[in-house]
C-alpha positions in Angstrom: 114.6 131.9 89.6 112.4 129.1 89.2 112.4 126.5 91.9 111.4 122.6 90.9 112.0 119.6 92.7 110.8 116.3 90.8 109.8 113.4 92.6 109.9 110.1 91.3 107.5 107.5 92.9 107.1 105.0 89.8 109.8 102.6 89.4 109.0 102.1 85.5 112.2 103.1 83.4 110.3 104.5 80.7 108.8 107.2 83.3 111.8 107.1 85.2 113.6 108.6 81.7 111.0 111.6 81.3 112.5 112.8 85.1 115.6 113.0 83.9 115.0 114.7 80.2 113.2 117.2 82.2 115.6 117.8 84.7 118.3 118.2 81.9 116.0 120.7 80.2 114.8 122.6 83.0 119.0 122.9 84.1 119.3 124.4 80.9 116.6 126.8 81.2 118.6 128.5 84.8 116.1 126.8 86.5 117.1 125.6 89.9 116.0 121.8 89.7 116.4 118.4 92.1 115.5 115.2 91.8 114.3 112.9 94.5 113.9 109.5 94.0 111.3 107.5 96.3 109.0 105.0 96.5 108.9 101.8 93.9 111.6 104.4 91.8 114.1 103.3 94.2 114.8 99.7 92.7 116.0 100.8 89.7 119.4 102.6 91.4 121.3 99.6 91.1 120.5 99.2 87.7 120.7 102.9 86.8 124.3 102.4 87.7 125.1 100.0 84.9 126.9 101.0 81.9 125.0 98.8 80.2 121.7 99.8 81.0 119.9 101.8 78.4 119.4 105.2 81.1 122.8 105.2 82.5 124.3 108.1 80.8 121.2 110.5 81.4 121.8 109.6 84.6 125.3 109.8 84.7 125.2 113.6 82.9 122.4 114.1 85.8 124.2 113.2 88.7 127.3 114.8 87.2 125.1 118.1 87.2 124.5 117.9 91.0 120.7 117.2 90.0 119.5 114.6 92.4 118.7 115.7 95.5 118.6 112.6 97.0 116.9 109.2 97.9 114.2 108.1 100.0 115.9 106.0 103.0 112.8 104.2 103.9 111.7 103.5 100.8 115.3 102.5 99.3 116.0 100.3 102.7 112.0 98.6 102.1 113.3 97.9 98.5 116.6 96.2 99.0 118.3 99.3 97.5 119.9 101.3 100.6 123.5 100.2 99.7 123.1 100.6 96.5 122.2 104.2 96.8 124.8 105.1 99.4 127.9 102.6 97.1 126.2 105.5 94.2 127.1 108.2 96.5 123.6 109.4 97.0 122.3 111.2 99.6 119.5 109.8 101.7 116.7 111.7 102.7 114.7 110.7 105.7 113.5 113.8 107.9 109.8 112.9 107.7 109.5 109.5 109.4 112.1 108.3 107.7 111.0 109.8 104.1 112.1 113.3 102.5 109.4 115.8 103.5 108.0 117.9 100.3 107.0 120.8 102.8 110.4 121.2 103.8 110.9 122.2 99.9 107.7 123.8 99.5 108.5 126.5 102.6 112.0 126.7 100.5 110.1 127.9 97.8 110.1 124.8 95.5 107.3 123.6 93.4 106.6 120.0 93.5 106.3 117.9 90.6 105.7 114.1 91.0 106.2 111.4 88.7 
């Protein structure tokens, strides 16, 4: 089985949507997929939350799927966000210094892809 984890560092919406198609698509494929969101990506939580806002039902059918691995506690804390993510249920990552370390993922086999 192939093994991705995507890693969204760019807090733009319109990138922030290609992680999610992918994710989605890669699900489909019987691939075995996460998503961790980090860095400046970590703002738009409390947005992504929203009803209203135009990428909350990707995100909704993504977190539904079990597909985000989690959220950078350092990052998420540094942008105002840390409630946010845990109120969204998400799990934080932080066993690098207080970021999600991509060689613990890496020696499980994962291939890294960031965003």
């Amino acid at each position: 089985m192939k093994k991705v984890m995507l890693v969204v560092f760019n807090g733009e919406p319109m990138c922030f949507i290609h992680v999610l198609l992918n994710a989605l698509d890669m699900a489909e494929r019987s691939y075995e997929v996460g998503i961790i969101v980090e860095g400046a990506s970590t703002k738009l939580i409390p947005d992504l939350e929203k009803k209203e806002h135009f990428l909350n039902g990707l995100w909704k059918k993504v977190k539904d799927k079990g597909l985000v691995e989690g959220v950078c506690r350092a990052c998420s804390n540094k942008m105002g966000t840390l409630r946010a993510a845990e109120e969204a249920g998400l799990t934080l990552l932080d066993d690098m210094s207080g970021h999600p370390s991509l060689a613990g993922y890496m020696e499980r086999g994962f291939s890294i892809v960031t965003f």
